[in-house]
C-alpha positions, -999 to 999 in steps of 0.1 A, spaced: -393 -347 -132 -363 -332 -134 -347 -305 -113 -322 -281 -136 -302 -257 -125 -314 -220 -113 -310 -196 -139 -274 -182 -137 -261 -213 -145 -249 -231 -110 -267 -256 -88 -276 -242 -53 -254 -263 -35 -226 -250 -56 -238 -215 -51 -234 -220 -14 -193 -229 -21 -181 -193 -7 -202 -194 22 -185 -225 32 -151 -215 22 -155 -182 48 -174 -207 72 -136 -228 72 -117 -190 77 -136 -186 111 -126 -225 125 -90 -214 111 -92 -187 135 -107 -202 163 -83 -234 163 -53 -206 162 -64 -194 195 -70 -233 207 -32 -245 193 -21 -214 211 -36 -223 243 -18 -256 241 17 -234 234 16 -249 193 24 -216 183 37 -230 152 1 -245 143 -13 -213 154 6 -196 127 -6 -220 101 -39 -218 115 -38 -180 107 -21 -186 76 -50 -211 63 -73 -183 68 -57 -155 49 -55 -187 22 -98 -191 30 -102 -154 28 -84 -146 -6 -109 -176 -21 -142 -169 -10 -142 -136 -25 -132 -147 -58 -154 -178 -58 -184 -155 -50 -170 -137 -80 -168 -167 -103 -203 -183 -90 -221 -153 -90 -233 -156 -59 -223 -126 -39 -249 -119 -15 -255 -96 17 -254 -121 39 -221 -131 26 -204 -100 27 -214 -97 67 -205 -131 75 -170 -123 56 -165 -94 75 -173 -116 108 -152 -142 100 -122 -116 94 -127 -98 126 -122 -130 144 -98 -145 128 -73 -120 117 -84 -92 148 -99 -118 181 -76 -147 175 -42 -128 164 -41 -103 194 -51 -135 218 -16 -156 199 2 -127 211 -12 -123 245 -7 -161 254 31 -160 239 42 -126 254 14 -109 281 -1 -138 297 17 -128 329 15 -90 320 -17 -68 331 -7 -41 307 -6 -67 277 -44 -66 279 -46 -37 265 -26 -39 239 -45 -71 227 -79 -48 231 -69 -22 212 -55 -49 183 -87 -62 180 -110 -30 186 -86 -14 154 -93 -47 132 -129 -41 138 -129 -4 132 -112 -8 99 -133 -39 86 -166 -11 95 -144 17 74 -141 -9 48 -181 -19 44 -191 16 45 -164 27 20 -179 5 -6 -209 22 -10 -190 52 -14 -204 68 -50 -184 102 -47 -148 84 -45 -125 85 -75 -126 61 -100 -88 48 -94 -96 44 -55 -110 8 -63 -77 -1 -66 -66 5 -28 -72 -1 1 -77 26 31 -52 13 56 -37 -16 59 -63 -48 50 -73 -79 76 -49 -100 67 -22 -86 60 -24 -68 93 -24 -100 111 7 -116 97 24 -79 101 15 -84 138 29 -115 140 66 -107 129 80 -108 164 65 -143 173 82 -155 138 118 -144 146 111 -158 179 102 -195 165 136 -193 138 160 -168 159 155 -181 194 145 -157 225 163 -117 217 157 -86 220 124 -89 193 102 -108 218 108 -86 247 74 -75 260 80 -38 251 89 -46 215 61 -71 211 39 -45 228 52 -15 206 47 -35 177 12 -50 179 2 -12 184 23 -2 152 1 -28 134 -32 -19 149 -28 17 134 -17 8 100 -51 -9 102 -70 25 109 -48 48 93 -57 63 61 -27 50 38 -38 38 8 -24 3 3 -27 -20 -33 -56 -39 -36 -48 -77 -53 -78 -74 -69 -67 -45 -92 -33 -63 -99 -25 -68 -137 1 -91 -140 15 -85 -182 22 -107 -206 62 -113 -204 58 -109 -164 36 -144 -159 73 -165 -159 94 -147 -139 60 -141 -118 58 -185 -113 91 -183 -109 91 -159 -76 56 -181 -66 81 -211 -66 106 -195 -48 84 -181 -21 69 -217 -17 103 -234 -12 110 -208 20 80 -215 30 87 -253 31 126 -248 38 122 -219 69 87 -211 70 89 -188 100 120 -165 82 99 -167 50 69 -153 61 88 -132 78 103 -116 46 71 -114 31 58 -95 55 86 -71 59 85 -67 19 47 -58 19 53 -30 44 87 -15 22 62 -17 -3 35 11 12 56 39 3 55 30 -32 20 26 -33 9 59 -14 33 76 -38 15 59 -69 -21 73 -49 -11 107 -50 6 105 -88 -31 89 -95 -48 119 -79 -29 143 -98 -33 134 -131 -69 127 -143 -61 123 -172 -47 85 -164 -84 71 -144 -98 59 -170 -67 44 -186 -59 4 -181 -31 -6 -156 -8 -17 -184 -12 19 -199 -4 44 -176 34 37 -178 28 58 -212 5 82 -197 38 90 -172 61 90 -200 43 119 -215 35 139 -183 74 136 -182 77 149 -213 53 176 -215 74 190 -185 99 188 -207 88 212 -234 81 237 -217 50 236 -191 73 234 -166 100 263 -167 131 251 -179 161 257 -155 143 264 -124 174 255 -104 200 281 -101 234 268 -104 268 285 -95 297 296 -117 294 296 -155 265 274 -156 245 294 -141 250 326 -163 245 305 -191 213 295 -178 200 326 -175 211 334 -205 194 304 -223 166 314 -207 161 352 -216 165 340 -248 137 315 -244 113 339 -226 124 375 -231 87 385 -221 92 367 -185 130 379 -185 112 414 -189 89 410 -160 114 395 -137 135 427 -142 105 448 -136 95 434 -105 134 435 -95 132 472 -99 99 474 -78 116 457 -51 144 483 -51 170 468 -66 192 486 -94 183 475 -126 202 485 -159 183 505 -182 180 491 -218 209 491 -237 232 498 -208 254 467 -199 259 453 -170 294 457 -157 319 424 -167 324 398 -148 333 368 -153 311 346 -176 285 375 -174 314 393 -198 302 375 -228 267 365 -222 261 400 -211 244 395 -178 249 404 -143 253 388 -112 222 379 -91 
């Protein structure tokens, strides 16, 4: 008799493929803290490398299997805490604080932030009530990215030579840097929501290829560059949050799509639902603008020079000019 598959389609042994790949994340943490031991700081940077590499598969695999399940997501979120929260702050306490009392603590509160921030993240997913664009950041800075962040300092260290970056104070101030990013509340991009178009996939292999031969040529500066360009790119993305949050209108729309959705927010303002000319301007310009705009909006002219008279000031009566002055001469207006 013959044994088929189960009913999605995938052996159970396959099924089981994600479970293993975030299995090989947790020994790539744990040997990072065992090459560190044995002053391979190099290794331990691969080794913490291999399991961001481990922790962007299993998720998609589980994906692509089907076979997301609740004991994978908690053995994920175990696997992450130790190896991008318990083995990165150790790395940095051998290399800079293994003679230090006060680096303790700062490798505590790296690894007690990593773990507050993965609990924020599984209770955040069962959020019903958030937006529908939120799925497409993170709050705070993710696992993995935190931990090569972290790491910056011990990079320039391993190209550059001893400075003034792998001081204890610096490596200190740093690490602590990182650990808030983790528990902060700025929303950072999310991979997974990443729509790469059309005319983009070239140039895109081409930067992948690029990126690779740094990382062969001077690994250390390379990741050191990416990680510098991930945290230049947070403003962007909190600024693309808040233009998300203000405009409804664009939730619903696809990635590739919302480029046109801005261009006519743009120009909406631009005929008119914003008031034109807000900006006063000196000299001629700016009698002209008022001038354009009376002409515009004689009913808001009207009010503003009602509400100017109930403030006190003197106001021309109707029909009575304003006494020339300059470009106010042949526009007939008055100074403000």
């Amino acid at each position: 008799m013959t044994i088929g598959p189960p009913a999605k389609g995938y052996p159970a042994g396959v099924r089981l493929l994600p479970n293993a790949v975030t299995v090989l994340n947790l020994c790539a943490g744990l040997s990072a803290v065992y090459f560190a031991l044995q002053d391979r700081f190099d290794l331990a940077i691969g080794a913490v490398l291999a399991a961001a590499l481990c922790d962007a598969l299993d998720g998609g695999l589980a994906r692509l299997l089907d076979a997301s399940s609740r004991i994978g997501a908690e053995l994920d979120s175990l696997a992450d805490l130790v190896s991008f929260g318990v083995a990165p702050a150790l790395v940095i306490y051998i290399w800079a604080f293994e003679d230090v009392r006060a680096g303790w603590i700062v490798a505590l509160v790296f690894a007690v932030c990593m773990a507050l921030r993965l609990a924020r993240f599984n209770t955040l997913l069962d959020d019903d009530q958030a937006p529908p664009f939120a799925r497409e950041f993170f709050v705070g800075v993710p696992a993995p990215a935190a931990a090569m962040t972290a790491g910056i300092p011990l990079y320039l260290w391993l190209h550059l030579g001893p400075g003034w970056w792998s001081t204890g104070p610096v490596v200190a101030v740093w690490a602590l840097f990182t650990a808030g990013l983790m528990v902060s509340r700025i929303p950072t991009v999310s991979l997974k929501a990443v729509r790469v178009p059309q005319r983009a996939i070239a140039p895109l292999l081409v930067g992948v290829g690029a990126i690779a031969a740094a990382l062969f040529t001077v690994p250390f500066l390379g990741v050191t560059i990416a990680a510098t360009g991930y945290l230049l790119l947070l403003p962007y993305t909190a600024y693309r949050y808040r233009w998300l949050a203000r405009h409804p209108e664009a939730w619903d729309v696809p990635t590739r799509q919302r480029r046109a959705v801005a261009r006519a927010a743009r120009s909406a303002r631009r005929l008119g639902l914003r008031p034109p000319l807000r900006r006063r301007v000196a000299g001629r310009a700016g009698a002209m603008a008022r001038g354009v705009r009376r002409r515009l909006d004689p009913d808001g002219a009207a009010r503003r020079e009602s509400s100017r008279s109930a403030n006190g000031r003197a106001v021309h009566g109707p029909g009575v000019a304003p006494a020339p002055r300059g470009s106010g001469r042949r526009l007939g207006l008055r100074r403000r």
